[in-house]
C-alpha positions in Angstrom: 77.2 -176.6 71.8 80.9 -177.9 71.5 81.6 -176.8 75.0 78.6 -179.0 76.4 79.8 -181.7 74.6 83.1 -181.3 75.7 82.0 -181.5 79.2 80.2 -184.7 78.3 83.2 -186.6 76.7 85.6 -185.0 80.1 83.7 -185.5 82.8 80.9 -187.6 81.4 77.9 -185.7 82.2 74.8 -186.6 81.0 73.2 -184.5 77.9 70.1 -184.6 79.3 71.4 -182.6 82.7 73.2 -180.6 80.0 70.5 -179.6 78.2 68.1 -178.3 81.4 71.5 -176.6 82.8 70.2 -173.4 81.6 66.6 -173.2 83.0 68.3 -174.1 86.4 70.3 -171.8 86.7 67.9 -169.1 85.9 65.5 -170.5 88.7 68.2 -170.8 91.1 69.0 -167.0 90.0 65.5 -165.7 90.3 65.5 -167.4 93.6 68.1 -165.6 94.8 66.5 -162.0 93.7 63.9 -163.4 95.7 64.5 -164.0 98.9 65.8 -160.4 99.7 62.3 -159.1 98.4 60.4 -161.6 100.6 62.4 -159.7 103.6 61.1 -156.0 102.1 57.6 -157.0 102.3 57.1 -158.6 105.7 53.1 -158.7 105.9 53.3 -160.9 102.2 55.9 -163.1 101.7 55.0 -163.7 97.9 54.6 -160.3 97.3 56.9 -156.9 96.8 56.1 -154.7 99.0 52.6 -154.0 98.3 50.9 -154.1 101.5 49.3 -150.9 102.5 49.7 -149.1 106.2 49.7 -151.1 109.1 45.8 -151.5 110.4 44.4 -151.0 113.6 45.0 -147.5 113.6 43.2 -146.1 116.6 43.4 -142.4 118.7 43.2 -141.8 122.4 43.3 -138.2 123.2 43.9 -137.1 126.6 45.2 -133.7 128.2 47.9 -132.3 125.7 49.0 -135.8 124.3 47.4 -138.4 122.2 47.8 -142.4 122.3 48.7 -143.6 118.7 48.2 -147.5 118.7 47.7 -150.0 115.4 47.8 -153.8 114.9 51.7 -155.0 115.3 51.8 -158.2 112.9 54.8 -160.2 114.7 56.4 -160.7 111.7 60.2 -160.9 112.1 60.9 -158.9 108.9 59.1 -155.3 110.4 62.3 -153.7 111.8 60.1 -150.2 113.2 57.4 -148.2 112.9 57.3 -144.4 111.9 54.4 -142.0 112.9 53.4 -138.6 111.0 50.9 -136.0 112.0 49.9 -132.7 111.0 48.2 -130.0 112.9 45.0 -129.8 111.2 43.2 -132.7 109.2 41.7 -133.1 105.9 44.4 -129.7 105.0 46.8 -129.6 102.7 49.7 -129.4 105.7 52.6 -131.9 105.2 52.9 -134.1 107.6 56.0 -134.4 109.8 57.6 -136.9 111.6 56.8 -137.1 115.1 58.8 -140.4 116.7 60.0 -143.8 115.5 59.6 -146.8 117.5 61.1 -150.1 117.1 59.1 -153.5 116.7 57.2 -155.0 118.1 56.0 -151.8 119.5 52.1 -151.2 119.1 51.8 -147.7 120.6 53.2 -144.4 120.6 52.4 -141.2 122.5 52.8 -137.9 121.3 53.3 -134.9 123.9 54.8 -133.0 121.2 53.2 -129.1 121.4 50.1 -130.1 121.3 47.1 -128.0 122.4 43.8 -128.8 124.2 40.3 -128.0 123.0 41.5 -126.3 119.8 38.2 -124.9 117.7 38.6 -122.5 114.4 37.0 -119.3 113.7 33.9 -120.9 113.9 33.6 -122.7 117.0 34.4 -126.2 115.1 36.7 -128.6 116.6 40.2 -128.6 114.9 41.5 -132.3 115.1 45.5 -133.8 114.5 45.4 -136.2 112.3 48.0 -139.2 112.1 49.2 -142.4 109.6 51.8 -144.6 110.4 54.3 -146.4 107.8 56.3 -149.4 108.7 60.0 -149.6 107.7 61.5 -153.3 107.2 65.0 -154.9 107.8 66.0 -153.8 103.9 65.1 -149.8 105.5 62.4 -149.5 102.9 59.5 -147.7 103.9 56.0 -148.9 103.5 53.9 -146.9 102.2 56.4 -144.4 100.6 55.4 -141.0 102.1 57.5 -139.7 99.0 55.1 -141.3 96.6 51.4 -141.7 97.6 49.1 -142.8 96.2 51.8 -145.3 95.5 50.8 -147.3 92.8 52.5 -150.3 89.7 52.4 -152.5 87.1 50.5 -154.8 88.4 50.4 -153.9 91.9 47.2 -152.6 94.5 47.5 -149.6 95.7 48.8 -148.9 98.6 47.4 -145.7 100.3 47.7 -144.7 104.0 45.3 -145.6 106.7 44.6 -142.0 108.9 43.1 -141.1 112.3 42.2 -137.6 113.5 41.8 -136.8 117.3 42.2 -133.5 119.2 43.8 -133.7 123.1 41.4 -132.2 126.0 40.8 -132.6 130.1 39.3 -135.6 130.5 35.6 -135.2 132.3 34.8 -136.8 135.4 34.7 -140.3 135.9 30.3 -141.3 136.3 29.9 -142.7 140.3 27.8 -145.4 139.0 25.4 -147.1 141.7 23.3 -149.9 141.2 19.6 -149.8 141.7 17.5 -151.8 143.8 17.0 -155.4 142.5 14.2 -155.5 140.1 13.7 -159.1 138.3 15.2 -160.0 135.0 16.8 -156.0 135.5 19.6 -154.3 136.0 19.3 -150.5 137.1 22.7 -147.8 137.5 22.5 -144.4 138.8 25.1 -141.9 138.9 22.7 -138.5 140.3 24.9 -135.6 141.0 27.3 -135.9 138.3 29.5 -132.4 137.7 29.2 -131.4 134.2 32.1 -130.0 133.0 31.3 -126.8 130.2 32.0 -129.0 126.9 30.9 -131.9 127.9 28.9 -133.9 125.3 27.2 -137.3 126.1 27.5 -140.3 128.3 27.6 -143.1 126.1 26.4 -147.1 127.9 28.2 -150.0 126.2 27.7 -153.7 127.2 29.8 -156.8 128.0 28.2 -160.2 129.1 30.0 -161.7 131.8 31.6 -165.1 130.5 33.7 -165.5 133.9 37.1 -165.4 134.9 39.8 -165.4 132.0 36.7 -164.9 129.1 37.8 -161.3 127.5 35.2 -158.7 127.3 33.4 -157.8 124.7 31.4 -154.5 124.7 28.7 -153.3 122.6 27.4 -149.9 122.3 24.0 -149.6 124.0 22.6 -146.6 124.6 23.6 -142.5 124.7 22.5 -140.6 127.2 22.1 -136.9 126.8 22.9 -134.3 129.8 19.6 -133.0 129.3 17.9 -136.4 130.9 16.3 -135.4 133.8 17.4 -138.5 135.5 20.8 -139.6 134.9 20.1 -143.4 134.8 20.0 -146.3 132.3 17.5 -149.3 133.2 19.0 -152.8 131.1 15.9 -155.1 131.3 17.7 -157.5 128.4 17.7 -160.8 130.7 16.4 -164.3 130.1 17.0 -165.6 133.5 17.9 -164.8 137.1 21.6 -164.6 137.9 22.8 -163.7 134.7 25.8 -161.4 135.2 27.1 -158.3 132.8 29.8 -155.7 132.9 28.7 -152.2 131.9 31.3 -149.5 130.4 29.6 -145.8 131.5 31.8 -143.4 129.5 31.3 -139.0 129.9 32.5 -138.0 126.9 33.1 -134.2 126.0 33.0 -132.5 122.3 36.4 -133.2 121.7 36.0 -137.2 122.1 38.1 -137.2 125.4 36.1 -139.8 127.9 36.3 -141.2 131.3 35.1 -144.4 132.1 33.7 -146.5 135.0 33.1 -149.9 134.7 30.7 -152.1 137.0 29.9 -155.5 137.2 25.7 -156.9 138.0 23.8 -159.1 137.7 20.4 -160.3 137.5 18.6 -160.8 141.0 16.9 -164.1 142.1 13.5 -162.7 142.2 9.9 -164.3 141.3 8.1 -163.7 138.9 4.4 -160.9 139.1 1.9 -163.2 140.2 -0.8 -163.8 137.7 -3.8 -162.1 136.7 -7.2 -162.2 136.0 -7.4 -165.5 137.8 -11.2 -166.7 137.8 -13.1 -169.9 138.4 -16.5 -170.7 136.7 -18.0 -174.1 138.3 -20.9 -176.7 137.4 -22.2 -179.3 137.7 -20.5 -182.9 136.7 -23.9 -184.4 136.6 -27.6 -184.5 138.2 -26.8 -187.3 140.0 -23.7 -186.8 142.0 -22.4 -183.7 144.5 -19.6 -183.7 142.5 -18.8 -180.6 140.0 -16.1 -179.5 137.5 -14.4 -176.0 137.7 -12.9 -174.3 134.8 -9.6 -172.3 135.8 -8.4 -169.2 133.8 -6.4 -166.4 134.0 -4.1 -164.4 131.5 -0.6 -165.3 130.7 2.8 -163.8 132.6 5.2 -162.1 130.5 8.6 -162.7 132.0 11.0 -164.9 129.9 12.4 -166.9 132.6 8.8 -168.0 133.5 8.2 -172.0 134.3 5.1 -172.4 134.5 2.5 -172.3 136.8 0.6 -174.2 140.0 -2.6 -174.6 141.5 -3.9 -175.3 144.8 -6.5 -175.6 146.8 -7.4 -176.3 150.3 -9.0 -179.7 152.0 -11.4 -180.2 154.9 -8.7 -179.4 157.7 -8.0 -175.6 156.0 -4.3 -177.2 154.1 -3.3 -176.4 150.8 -3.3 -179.0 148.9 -1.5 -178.7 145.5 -3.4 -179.2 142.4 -1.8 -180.4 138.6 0.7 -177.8 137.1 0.2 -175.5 134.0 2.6 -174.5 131.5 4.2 -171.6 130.5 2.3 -171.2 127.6 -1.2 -172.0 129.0 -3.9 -169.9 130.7 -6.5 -172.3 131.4 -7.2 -175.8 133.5 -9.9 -178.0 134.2 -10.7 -180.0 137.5 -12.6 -182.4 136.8 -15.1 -184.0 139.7 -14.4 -181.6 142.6 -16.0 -182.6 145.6 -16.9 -179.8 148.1 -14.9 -179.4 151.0 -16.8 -179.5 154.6 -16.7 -176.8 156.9 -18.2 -177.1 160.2 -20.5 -179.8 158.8 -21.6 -177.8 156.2 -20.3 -178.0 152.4 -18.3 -175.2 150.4 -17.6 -174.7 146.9 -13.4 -175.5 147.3 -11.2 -172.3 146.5 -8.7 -172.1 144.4 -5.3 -170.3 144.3 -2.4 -169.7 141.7 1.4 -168.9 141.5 3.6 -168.4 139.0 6.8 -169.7 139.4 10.3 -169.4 137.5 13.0 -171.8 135.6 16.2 -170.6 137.7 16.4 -171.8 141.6 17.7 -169.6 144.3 21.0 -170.3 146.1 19.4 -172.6 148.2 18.1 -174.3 145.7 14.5 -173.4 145.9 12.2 -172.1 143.3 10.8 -168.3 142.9 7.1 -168.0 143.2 4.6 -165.5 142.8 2.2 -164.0 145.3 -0.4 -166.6 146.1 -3.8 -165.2 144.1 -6.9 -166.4 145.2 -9.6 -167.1 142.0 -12.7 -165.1 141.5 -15.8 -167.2 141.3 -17.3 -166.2 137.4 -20.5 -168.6 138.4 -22.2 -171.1 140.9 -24.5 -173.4 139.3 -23.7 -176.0 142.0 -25.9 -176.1 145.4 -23.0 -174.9 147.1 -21.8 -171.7 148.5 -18.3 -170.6 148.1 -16.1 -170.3 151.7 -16.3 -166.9 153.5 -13.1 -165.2 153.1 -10.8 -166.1 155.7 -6.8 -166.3 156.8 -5.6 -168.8 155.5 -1.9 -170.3 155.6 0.9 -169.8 152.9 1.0 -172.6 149.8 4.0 -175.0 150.0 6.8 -173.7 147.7 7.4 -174.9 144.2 5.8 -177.2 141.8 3.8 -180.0 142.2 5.3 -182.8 141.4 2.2 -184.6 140.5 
């Protein structure tokens, strides 16, 4: 106390700055221990060193070597990283040590002495198995291979992250064909394929095609066994013509080595199956006019990309003649005071004919129909006869506007 207030009569300093002197120079200290630590643990700054293995661990196993790669964090206080493997996983082996590489590295492979297509005594598949530590600018190691699980007061612990994976001969590569176009469908082929003795399974994984500078993203979609009898794999998951995908075809043998093709399709611009079950009933609008009403029904399309659909019918020269729309979603339509169209003098119940058309234009900028379908008359309670079948010309294309 007398040399604080020595200072204050010397140099005049303030007892108040005198009195928190202390507690700032214990921050300042602590500060100080501080910001070496913050270097140790790179992946936390406010914590010491109690991140666990770098993630991302992931195995690519080819002929006698094996692709190590993991998730390289960018941060500036990761100096290398070291990868371990031992022969034979899940064992109680030590690992050993088999390369360093310095950040910002992110892969690693091993060609070490390793073996293809090992299998014990039992015919099971014996597997390498790898973790990877990261070693920061202070040359501590993270986790502590000396020390696992590595564990403190206070602190999570930190165990390693581990991926097994056993080197073989890659199989052949599918040829992959595309089928011919069938609508809101994508079909790929590859007959013939040379199926190598331990090979295991094609497996079908799915991008959608976003366009150029999207990444892809692939989901798993389907496995395909050798024992198909047709090696092929129909994707009929479209909404619309034109709609493009990339497809990942992968052989795979019993050690997990694959090859892979990769195609590119799309939808085709195709209509949609004309309708069916298209029939006509007709009577009379009243007893005191030629006039009748006809009452058009058939049953509903299935295709998601349907638009809807149109009617025609044909006037006293032989011409279509288009006729009010339907919906998607409907499957019946009434004409109200039809009058009979003449033929050679003589009047004719008026035919009637359907299409089914689609919500995505061609190219050119038309529409996809259906087949023309001609109605089946259900009843004639009119004095008319219906027309005798005959040729008769091609509908215009696309919707009525009316």
């Amino acid at each position: 106390m007398i040399f604080f207030q020595n200072l204050t009569q010397q140099f005049g300093v303030g007892r108040t700055f005198l009195l928190s002197l202390p507690l700032l120079l214990m921050l300042l200290g602590l500060a100080a221990c501080t910001n070496s630590e913050d270097f140790a643990n790179p992946l936390d700054a406010e914590n010491l060193r109690t991140s666990g293995a770098p993630d991302g661990l992931t195995l690519y196993p080819g002929d006698r070597e094996i692709r190590v790669t993991w998730t390289d964090t960018g941060q500036s206080g990761i100096k290398a990283y070291r990868i371990y493997r031992r022969s034979i996983s899940n064992s109680d082996e030590p690992f050993e040590v088999v390369g360093t590489v310095n950040a910002p590295a992110s892969e690693f492979i091993d060609t070490n002495n390793l073996e293809n297509d090992r299998l014990d005594d039992f015919g099971n598949v014996l597997a390498y198995e790898y973790r990877i530590s990261y070693i920061d600018i202070n040359d501590v190691e993270t986790p502590d291979p000396a020390n696992l699980p590595q564990t403190g007061d206070g602190e999570p612990m930190r165990i390693w992250k581990t991926a097994s994976a056993t080197p073989s001969i890659a199989p052949p590569a599918p040829d992959v064909t595309i089928g011919d176009p069938v609508d809101l469908a994508v079909n790929l082929f590859w007959e013939n394929y040379a199926f190598p003795a331990d090979f295991s399974i094609f497996q079908i994984s799915i991008a959608p095609d976003r366009g150029e500078g999207e990444s892809l993203v692939f989901r798993h979609a389907a496995d395909i066994s050798r024992d198909e009898e047709k090696l092929y794999y129909l994707d009929g998951n479209f909404r619309e013509d034109g709609t493009k995908k990339t497809y990942r075809i992968a052989a795979i043998d019993r050690f997990g080595v694959e090859a892979v093709t990769i195609v590119t399709a799309e939808s085709p611009n195709l209509p949609p199956k004309p309708p069916t079950n298209f029939a006509v009933f007709c009577y009379p609008s009243s007893l005191f006019t030629v006039r009748y009403d006809s009452v058009l029904q058939w049953d509903a399309n299935l295709e998601p990309d349907l638009d809807g659909y149109q009617i025609y019918t044909i006037n006293n020269d032989g011409e279509f003649i288009p006729r009010p729309a339907a919906k998607k979603g409907e499957t019946t339509l009434t004409v109200i005071g039809e009058e009979p169209v003449l033929v050679a003098g003589s009047p004719y119940l008026r035919p009637y004919f359907i299409v089914a058309y689609d919500n995505t234009p061609r190219p050119d900028g038309m529409i996809d129909t259906s087949e023309r379908v001609e109605a089946t008359l259900l009843a004639n309670f009119t004095l008319f006869d219906p027309i005798p079948a005959e040729p008769t010309p091609p509908p215009p294309s696309g919707p009525s506007t009316r």
